[in-house]
C-alpha positions as a Markdown table, in Angstrom:
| # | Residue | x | y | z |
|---|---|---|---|---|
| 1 | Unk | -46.8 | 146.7 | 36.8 |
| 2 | Unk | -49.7 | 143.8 | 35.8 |
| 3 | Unk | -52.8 | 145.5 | 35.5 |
| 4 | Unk | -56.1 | 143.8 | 36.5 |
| 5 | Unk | -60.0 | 143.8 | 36.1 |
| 6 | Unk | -61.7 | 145.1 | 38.8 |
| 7 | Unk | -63.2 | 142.8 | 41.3 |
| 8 | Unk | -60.1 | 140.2 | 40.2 |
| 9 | Unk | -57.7 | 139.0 | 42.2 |
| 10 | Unk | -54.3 | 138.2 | 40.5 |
| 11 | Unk | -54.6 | 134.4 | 42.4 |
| 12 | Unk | -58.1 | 133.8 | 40.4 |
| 13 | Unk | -56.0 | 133.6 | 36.9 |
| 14 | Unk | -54.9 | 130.6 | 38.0 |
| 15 | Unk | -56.7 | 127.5 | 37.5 |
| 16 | Unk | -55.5 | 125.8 | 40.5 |
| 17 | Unk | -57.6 | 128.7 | 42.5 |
| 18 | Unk | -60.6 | 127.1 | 41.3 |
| 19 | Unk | -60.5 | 123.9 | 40.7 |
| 20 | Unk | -59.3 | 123.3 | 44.6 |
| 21 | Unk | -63.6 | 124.1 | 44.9 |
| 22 | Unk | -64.5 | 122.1 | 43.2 |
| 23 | Unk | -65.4 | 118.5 | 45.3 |
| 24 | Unk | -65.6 | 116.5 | 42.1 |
| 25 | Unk | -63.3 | 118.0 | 39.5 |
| 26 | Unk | -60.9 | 114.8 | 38.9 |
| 27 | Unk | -64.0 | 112.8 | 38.1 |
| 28 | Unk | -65.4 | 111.4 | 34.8 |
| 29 | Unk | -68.4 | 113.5 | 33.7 |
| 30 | Unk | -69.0 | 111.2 | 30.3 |
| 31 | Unk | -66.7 | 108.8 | 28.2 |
| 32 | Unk | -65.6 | 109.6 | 25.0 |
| 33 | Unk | -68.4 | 106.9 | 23.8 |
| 34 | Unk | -71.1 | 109.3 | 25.3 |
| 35 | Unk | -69.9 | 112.8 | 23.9 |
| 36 | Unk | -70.0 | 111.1 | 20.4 |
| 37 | Unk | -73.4 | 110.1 | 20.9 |
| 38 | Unk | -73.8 | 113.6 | 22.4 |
| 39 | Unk | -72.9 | 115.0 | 19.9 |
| 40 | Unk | -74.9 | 113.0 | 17.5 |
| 41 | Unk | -78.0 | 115.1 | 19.7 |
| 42 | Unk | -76.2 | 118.1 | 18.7 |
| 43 | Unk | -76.6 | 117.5 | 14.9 |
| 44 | Unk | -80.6 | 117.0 | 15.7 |
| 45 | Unk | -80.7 | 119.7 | 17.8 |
| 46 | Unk | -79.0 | 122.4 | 16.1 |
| 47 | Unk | -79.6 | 123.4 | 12.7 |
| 48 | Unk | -76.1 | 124.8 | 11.8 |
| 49 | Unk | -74.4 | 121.8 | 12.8 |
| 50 | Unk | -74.0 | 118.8 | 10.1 |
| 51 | Unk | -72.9 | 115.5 | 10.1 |
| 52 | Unk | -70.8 | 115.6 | 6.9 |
| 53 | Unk | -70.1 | 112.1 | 6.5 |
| 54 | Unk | -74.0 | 111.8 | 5.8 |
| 55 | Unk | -74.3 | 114.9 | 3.4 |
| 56 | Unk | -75.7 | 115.4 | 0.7 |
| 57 | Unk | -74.4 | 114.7 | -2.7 |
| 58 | Unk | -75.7 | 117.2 | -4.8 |
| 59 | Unk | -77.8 | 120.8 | -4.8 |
| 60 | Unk | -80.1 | 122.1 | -7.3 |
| 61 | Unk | -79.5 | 125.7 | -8.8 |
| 62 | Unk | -82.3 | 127.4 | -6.4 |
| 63 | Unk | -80.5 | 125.2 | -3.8 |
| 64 | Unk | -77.4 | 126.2 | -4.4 |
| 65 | Unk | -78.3 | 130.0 | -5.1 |
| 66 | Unk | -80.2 | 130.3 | -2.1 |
| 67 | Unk | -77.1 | 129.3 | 0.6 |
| 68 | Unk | -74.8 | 132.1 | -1.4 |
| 69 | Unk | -77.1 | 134.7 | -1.5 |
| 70 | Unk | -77.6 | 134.5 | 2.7 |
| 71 | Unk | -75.2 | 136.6 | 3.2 |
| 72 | Unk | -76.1 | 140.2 | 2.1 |
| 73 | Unk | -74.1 | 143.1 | 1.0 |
| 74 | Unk | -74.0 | 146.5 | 3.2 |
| 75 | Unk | -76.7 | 148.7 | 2.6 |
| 76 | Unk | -75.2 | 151.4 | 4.6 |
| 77 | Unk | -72.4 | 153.3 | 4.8 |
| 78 | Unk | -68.8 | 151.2 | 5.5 |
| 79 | Unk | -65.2 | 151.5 | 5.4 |
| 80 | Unk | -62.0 | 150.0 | 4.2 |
| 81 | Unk | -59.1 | 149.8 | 7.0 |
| 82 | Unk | -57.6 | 153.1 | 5.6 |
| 83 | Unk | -60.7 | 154.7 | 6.4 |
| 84 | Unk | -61.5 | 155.3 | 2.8 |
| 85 | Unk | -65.4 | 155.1 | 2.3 |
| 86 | Unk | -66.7 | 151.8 | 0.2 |
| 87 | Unk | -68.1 | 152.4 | -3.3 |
| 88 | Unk | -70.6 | 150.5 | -4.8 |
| 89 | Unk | -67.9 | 149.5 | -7.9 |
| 90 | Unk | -66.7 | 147.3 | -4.7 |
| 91 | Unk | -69.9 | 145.6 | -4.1 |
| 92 | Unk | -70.1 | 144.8 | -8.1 |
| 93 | Unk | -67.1 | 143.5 | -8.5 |
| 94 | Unk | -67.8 | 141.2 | -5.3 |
| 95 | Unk | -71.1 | 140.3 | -7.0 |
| 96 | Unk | -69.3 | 139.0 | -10.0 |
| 97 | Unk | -66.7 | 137.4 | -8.4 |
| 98 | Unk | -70.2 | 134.8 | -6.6 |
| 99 | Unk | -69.9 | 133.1 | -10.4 |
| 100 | Unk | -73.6 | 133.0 | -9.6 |
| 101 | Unk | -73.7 | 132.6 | -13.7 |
| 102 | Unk | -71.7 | 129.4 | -13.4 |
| 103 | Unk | -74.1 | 127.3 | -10.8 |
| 104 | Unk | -75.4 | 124.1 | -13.4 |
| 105 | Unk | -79.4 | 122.9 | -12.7 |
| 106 | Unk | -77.3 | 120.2 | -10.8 |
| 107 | Unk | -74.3 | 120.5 | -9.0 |
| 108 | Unk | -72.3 | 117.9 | -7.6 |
| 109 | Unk | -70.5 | 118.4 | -4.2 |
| 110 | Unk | -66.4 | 117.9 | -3.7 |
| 111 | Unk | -65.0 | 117.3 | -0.5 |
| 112 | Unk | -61.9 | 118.7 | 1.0 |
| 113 | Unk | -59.2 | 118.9 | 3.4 |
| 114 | Unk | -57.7 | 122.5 | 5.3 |
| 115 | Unk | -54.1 | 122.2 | 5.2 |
| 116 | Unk | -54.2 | 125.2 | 7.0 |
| 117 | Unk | -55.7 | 127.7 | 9.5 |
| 118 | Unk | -57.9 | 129.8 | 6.8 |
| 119 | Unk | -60.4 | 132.4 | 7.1 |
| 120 | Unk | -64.5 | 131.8 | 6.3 |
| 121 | Unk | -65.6 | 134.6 | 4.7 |
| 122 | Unk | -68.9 | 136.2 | 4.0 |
| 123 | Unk | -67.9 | 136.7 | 0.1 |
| 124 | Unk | -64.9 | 136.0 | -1.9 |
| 125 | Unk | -62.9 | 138.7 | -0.9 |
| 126 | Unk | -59.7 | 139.1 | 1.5 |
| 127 | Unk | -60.7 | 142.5 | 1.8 |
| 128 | Unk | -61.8 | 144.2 | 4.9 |
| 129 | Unk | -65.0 | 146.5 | 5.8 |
| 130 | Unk | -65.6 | 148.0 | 8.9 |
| 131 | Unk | -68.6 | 149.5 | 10.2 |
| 132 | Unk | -67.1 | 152.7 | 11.5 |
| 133 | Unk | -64.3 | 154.7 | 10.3 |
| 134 | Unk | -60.9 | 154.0 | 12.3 |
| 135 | Unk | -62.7 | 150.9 | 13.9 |
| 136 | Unk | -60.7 | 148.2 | 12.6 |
| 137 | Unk | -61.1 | 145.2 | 15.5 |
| 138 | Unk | -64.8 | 144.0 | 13.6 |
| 139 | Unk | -64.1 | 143.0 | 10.2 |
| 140 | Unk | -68.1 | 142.1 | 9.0 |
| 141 | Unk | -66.9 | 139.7 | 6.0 |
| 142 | Unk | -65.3 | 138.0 | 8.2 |
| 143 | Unk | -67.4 | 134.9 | 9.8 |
| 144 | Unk | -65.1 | 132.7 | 11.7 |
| 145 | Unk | -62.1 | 130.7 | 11.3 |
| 146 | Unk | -61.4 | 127.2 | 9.9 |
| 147 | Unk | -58.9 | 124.9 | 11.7 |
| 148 | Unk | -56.4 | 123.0 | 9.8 |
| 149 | Unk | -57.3 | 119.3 | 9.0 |
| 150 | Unk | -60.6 | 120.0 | 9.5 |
| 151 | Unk | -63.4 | 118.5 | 6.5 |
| 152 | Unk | -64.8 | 120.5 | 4.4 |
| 153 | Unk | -68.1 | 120.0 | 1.8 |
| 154 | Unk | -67.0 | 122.2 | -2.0 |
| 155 | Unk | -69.8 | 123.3 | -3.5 |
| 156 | Unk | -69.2 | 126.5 | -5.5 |
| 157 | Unk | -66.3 | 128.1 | -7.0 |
| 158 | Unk | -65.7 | 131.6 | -7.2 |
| 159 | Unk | -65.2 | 133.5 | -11.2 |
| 160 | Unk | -61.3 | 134.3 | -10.3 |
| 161 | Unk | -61.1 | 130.4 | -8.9 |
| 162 | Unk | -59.1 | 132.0 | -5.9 |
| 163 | Unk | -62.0 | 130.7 | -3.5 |
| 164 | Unk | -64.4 | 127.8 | -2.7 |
| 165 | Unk | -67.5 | 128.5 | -1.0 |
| 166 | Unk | -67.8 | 125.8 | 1.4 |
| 167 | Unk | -69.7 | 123.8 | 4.1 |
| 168 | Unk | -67.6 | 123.1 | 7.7 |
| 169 | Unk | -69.1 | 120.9 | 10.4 |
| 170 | Unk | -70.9 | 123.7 | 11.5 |
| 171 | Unk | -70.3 | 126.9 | 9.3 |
| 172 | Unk | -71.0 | 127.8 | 5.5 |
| 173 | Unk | -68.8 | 130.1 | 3.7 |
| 174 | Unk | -66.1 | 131.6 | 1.0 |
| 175 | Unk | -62.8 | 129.7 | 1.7 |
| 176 | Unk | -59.5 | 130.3 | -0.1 |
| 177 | Unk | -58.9 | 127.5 | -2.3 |
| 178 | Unk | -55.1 | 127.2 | -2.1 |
| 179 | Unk | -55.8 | 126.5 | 1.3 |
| 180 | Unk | -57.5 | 123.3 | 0.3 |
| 181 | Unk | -56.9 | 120.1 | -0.7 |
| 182 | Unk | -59.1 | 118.4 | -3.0 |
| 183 | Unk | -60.4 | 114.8 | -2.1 |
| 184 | Unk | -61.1 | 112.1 | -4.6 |
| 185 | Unk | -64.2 | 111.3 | -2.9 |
| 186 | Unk | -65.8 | 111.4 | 0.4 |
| 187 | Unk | -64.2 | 108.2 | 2.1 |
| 188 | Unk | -60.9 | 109.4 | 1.1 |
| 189 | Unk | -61.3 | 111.9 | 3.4 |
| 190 | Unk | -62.9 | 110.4 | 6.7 |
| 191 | Unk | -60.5 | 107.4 | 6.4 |
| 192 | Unk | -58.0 | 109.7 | 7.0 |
| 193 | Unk | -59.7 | 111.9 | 9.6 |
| 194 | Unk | -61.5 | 108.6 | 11.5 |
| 195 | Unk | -58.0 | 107.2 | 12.3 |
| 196 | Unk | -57.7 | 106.0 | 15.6 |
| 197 | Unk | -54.3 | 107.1 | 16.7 |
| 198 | Unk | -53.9 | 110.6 | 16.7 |
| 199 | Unk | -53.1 | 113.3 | 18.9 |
| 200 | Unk | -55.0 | 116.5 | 19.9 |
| 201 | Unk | -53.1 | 119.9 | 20.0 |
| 202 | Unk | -54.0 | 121.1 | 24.1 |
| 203 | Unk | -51.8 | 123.8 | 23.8 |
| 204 | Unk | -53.1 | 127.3 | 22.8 |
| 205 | Unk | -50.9 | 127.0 | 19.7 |
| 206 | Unk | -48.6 | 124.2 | 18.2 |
| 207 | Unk | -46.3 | 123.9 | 15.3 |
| 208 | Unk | -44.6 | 121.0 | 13.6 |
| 209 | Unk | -40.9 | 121.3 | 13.2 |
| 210 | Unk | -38.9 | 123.1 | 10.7 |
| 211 | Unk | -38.5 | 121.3 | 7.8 |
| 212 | Unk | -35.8 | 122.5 | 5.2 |
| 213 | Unk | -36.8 | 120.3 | 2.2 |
| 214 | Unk | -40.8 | 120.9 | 2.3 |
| 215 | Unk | -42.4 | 124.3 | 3.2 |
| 216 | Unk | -45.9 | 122.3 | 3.0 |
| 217 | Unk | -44.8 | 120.5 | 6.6 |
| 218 | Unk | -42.6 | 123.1 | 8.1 |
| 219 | Unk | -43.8 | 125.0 | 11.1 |
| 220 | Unk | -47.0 | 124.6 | 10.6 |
| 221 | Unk | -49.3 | 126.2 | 13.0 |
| 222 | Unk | -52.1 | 124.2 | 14.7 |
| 223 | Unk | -54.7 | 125.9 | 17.4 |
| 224 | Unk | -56.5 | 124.5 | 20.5 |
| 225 | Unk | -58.7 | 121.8 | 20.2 |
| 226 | Unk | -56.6 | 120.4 | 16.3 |
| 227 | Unk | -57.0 | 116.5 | 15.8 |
| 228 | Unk | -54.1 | 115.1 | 13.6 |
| 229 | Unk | -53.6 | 111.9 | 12.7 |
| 230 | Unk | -50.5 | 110.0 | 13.4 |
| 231 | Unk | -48.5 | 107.8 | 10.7 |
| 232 | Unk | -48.9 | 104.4 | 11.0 |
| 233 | Unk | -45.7 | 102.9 | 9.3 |
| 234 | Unk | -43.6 | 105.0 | 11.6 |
| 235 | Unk | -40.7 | 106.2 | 9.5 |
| 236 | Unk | -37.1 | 106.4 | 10.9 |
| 237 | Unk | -36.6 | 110.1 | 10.2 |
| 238 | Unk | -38.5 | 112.5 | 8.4 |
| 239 | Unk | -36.8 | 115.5 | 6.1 |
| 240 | Unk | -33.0 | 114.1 | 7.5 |
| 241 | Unk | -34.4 | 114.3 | 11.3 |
| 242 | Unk | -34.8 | 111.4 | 13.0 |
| 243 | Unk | -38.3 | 110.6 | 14.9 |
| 244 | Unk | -37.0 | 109.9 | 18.5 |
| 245 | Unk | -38.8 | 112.3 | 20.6 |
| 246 | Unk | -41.2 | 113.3 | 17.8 |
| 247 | Unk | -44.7 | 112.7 | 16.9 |
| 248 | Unk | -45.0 | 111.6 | 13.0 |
| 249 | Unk | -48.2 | 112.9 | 12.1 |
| 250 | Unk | -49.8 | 112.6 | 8.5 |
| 251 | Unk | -50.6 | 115.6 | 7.1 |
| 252 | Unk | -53.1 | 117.1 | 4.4 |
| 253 | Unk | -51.4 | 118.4 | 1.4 |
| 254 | Unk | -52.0 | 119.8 | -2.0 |
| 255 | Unk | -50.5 | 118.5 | -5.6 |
| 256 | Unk | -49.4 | 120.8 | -8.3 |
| 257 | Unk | -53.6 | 120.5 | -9.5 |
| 258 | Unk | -54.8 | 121.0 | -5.6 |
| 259 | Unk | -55.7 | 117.7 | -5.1 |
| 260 | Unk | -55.0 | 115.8 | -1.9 |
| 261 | Unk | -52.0 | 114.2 | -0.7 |
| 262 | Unk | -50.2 | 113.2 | 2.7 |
| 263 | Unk | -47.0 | 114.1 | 4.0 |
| 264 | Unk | -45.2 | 113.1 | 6.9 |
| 265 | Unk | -44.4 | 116.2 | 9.5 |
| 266 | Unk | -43.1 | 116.3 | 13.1 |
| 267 | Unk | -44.2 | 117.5 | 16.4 |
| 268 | Unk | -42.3 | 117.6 | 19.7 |
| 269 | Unk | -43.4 | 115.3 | 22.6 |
| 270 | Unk | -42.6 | 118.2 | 24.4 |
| 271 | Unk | -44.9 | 120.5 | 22.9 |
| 272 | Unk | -48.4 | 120.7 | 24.7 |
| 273 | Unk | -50.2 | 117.9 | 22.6 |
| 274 | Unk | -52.1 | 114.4 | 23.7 |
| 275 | Unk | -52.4 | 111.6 | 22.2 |
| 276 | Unk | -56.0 | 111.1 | 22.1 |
| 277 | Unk | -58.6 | 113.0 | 23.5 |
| 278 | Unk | -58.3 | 114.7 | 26.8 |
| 279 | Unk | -60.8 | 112.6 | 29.6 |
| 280 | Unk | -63.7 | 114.9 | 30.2 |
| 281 | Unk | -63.5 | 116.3 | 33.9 |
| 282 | Unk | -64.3 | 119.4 | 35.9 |
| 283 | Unk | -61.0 | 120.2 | 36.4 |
| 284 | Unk | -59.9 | 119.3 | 33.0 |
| 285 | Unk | -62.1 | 122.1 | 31.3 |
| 286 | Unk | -61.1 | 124.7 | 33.7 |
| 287 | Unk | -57.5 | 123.8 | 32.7 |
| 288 | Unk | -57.9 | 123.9 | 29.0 |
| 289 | Unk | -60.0 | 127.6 | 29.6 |
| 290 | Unk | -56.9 | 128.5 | 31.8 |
| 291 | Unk | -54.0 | 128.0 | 28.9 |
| 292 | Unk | -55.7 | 130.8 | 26.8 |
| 293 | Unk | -55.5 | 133.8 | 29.7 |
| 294 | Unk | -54.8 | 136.8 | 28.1 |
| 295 | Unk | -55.4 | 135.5 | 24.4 |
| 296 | Unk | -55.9 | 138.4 | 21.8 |
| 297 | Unk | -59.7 | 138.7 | 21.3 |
| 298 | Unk | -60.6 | 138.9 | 17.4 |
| 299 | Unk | -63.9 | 138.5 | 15.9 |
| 300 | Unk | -64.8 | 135.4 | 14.1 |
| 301 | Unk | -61.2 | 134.4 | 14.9 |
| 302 | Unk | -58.8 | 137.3 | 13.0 |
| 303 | Unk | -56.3 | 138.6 | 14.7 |
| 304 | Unk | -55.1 | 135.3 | 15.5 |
| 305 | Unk | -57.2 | 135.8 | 18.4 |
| 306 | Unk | -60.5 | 134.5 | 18.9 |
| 307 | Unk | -64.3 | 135.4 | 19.7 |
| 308 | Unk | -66.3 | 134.7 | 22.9 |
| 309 | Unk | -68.0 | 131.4 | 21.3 |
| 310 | Unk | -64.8 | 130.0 | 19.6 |
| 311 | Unk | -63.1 | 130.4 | 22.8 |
| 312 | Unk | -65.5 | 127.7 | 24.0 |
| 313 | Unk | -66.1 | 125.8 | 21.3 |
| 314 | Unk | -62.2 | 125.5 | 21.4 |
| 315 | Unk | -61.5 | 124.1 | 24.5 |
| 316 | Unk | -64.6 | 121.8 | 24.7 |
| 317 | Unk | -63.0 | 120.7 | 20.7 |
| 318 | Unk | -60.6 | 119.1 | 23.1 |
| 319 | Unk | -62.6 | 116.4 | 24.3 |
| 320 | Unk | -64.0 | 115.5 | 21.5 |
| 321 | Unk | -67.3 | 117.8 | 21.9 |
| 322 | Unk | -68.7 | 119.3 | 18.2 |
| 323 | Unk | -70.5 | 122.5 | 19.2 |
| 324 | Unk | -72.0 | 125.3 | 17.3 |
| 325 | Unk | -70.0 | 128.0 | 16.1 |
| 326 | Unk | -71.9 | 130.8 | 17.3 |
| 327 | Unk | -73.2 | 131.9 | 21.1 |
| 328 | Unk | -77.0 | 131.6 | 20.4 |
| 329 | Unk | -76.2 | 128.1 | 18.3 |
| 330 | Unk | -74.3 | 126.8 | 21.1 |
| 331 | Unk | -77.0 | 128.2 | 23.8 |
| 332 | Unk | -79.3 | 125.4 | 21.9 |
| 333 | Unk | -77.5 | 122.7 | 22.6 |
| 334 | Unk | -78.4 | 119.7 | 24.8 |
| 335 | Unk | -77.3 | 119.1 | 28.2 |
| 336 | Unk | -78.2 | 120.2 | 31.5 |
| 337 | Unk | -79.8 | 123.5 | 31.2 |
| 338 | Unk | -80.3 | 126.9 | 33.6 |
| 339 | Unk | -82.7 | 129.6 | 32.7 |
| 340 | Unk | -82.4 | 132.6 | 33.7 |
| 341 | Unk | -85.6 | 134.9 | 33.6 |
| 342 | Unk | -85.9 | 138.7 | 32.9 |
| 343 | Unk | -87.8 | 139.5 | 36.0 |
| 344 | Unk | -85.3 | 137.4 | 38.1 |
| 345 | Unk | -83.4 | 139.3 | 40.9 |
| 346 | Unk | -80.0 | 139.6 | 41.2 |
| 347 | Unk | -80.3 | 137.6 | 44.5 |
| 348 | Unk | -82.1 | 134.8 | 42.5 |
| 349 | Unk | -79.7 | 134.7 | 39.7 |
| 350 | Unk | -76.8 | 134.1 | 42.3 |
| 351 | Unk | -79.0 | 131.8 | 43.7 |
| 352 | Unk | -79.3 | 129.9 | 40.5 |
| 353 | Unk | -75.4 | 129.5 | 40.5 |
| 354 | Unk | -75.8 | 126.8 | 43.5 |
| 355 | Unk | -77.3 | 124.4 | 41.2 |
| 356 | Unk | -74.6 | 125.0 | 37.8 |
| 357 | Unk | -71.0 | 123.2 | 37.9 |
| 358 | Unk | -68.1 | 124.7 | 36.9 |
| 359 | Unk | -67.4 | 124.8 | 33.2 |
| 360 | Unk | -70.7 | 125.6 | 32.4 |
| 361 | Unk | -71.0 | 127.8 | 29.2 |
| 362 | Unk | -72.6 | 130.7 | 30.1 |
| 363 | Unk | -74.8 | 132.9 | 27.5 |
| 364 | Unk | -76.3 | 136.7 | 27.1 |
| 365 | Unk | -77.5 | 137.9 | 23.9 |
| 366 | Unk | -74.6 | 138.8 | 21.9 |
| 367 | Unk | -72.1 | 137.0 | 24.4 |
| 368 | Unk | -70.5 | 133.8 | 25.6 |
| 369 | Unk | -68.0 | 132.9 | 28.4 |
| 370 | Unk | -67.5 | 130.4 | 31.2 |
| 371 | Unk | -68.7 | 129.7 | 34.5 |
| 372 | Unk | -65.8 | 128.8 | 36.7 |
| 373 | Unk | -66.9 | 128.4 | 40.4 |
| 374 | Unk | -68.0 | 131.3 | 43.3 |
| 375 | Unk | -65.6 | 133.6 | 45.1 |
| 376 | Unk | -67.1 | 136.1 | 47.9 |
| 377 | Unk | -70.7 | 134.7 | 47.6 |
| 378 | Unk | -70.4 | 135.9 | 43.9 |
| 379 | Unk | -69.9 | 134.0 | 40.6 |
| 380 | Unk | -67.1 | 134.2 | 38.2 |
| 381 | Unk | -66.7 | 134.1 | 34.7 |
| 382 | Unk | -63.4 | 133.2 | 32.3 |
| 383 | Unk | -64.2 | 134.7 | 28.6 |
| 384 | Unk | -63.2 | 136.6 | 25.7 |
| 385 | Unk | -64.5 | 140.0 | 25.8 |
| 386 | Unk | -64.3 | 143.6 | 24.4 |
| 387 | Unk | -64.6 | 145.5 | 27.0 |
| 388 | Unk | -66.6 | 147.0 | 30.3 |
| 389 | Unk | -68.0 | 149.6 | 31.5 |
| 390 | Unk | -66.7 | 152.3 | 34.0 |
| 391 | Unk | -68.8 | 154.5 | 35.8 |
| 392 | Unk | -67.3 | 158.3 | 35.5 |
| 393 | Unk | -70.3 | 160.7 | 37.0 |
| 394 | Unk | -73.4 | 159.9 | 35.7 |
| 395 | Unk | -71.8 | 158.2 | 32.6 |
| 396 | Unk | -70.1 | 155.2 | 31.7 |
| 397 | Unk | -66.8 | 155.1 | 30.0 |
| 398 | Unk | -66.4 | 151.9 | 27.9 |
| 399 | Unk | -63.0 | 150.2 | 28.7 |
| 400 | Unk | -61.6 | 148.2 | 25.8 |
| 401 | Unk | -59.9 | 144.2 | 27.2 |
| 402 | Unk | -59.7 | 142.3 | 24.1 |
| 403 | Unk | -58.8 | 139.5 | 25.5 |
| 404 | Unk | -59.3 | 136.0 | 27.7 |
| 405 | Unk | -60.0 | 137.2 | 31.4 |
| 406 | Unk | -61.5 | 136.1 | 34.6 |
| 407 | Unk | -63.8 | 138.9 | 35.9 |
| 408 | Unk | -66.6 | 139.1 | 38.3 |
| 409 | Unk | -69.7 | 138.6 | 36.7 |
| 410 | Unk | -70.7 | 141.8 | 38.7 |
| 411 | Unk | -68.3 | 143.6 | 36.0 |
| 412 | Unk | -70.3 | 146.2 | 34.3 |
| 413 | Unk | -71.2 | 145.5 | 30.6 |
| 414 | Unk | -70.8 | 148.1 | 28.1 |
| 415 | Unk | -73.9 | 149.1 | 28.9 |
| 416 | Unk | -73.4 | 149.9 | 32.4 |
| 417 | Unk | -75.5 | 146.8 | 33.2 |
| 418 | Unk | -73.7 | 143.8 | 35.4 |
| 419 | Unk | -72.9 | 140.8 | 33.5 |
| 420 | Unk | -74.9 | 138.6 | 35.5 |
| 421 | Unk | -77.9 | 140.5 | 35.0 |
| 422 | Unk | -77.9 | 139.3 | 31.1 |
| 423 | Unk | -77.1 | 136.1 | 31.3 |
| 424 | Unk | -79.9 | 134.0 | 29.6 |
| 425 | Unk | -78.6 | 130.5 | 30.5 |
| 426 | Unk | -76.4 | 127.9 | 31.6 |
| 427 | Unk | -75.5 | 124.9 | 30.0 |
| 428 | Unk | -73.3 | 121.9 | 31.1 |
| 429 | Unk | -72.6 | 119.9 | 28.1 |
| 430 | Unk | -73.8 | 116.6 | 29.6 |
| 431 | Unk | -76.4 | 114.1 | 29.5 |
């Protein structure tokens, strides 16, 4: 039996369904020249997004203080995943492990290298705390998740030197540092990641091929969205397996000290990868959005899974777009904007949808998800959600998804109140 949302039809979880709408979808909507230079406008726009080829080389100690102490320890009661209760001794040791007594009047930043999907973390600790007892989808030290290959700014380290607090493209946070590769310098880096053959994992999820002499290369996992670049003195086998029928892609590894190194690894030209960055069409993003149907949700990407704003910052990582991490980030980014007033009518906000394109990111406090075309005079959304509301008397029952879906945005929130009747804006990432 395959269960389904209410007010979908199994048909609409196909992309096909919608993009056969859709009068334009095979054409360009900007070159890859223009979403660089979009997302140049992003970097202006937003204040959580960097350019890290441009950043800074140092921060003072008020500087450097003041970024670690953003994030703030629970004031009220939490719990561990056993459902013990947190003690303070928790919080101290957590405290201690900042190194907060180690941060110099001047301190220089490192860069970096993920060799591997890690977790960004409020504070040094792999440990989890939940809000509510038995509630174990919403871990709250955990901020989001860091792709492999992706560039990193070091700039603290913690007392037990297990982790680096960090700056991404477009997060700040408490990395593990075995998950790292140290960089001589800056260039060493962004020669490596500026490369101009490489491929881009389009797949949900990707992994190189086994590799029985090095465990650094062998099945590694890369996500949605991953740019790796490709050897350029193509070898004629790697690890005793020849290269026909394989991408060689160079790969970010650590030495014995955790500095950086390259290896050679393999992927499959038959796995769901591109050389290059996928051309930027309608149809294109409603096929990316498609691949990741019934994905596990999990907040700030555990789980595996990920949140409602990763899931589109991932598939628009595809064509070479830098968004925000986070849904009210990402709802100020440039492009072609859709308000959506509080005193609007329902009739007016379906209205609205005549003039938004599908692919649109779609925003609600608290929320983020996709606009993928109109279906009975109604719109329709593809995201990764929690859950909705069903009505049971003069109640509503909450009804737990966790997971990517198309629904109608009719579909009652948790709140009992339609999806559509939130939404703040629309935005089509284009100039």
């Amino acid at each position: 039996m395959f269960y389904i949302i209410p007010g979908t039809k199994l048909e609409m979880l196909d992309a096909e369904y919608w993009i056969e709408k859709i009068p334009d979808a095979d054409s360009l909507i900007m070159t890859q020249n223009d979403i660089m230079k979009f997302n140049q406008k992003i970097v202006e726009k937003c204040d959580s997004v960097y350019d890290l080829k441009s950043y800074r080389d140092s921060f003072t100690y008020d500087e450097l203080l003041s970024l670690i102490k953003e994030y703030k320890l629970p004031e009220k009661e939490m719990y561990f995943r056993n459902g013990e209760l947190v003690k303070r001794d928790f919080y101290h040791h957590i405290t201690d492990n900042l190194n907060i007594t180690e941060i110099k009047e001047v301190n220089p930043v490192q860069y970096g290298i993920t060799i591997r999907k890690t977790s960004l973390r409020s504070f040094p600790t792999e440990i989890a705390v939940y809000s509510r007892k038995g509630d174990i989808e919403f871990d709250r030290f955990q901020e989001t998740s860091c792709h492999a290959i992706e560039p990193v700014a070091v700039l603290h380290e913690s007392k037990d030197k297990k982790w680096y607090f960090v700056q991404m493209y477009n997060y700040r946070g408490w990395v593990k540092a075995c998950d790292i590769a140290i960089a001589k310098d800056k260039e060493e880096v962004f020669d490596y990641l500026d490369a101009d053959d490489f491929i881009v994992i389009t797949g949900n999820h990707v992994r190189t091929q086994s590799n029985p002499y090095d465990d650094d290369v062998s099945e590694i996992r890369f996500d949605m969205g991953t740019r790796i670049p490709l050897e350029t003195d193509m070898p004629d086998n790697v690890a005793n397996q020849s290269t026909y029928g394989n991408y060689v892609i160079k790969l970010p590894s650590r030495d014995d000290k955790g500095n950086l190194v390259f290896k050679d690894g393999l992927i499959s030209i038959k796995e769901d990868v591109r050389r290059g960055y996928i051309p930027y069409t309608r149809a294109n993003v409603l096929n990316q959005a498609f691949k990741l149907i019934g994905d596990r949700y999990g907040w700030g990407d555990s789980l595996n899974g990920r949140d409602c704003s990763s899931f589109i910052m991932y598939v628009y990582k595809t064509f070479g777009f830098a968004l925000p991490r986070n849904a009210d980030e990402q709802e100020k980014c440039p492009g072609i904007a859709h308000q959506f007033s509080d005193d609007m009518s329902l009739i007016d906000r379906i209205e609205t949808f005549k003039n938004i394109k599908p692919g649109a990111a779609l925003y609600m406090p608290g929320h983020a998800m996709m606009f993928v075309g109109m279906d009975g005079g109604m719109p329709y959304i593809i995201h990764d959600f929690t859950g909705y509301a069903k009505r049971n008397g003069d109640k509503y029952d909450f009804i737990p998804v966790n997971e990517v879906m198309v629904t109608s945005s009719l579909l009652p929130t948790s709140m009992g109140i339609p999806f559509i009747e939130r939404f703040s804006s629309a935005i089509q990432f284009e100039m």
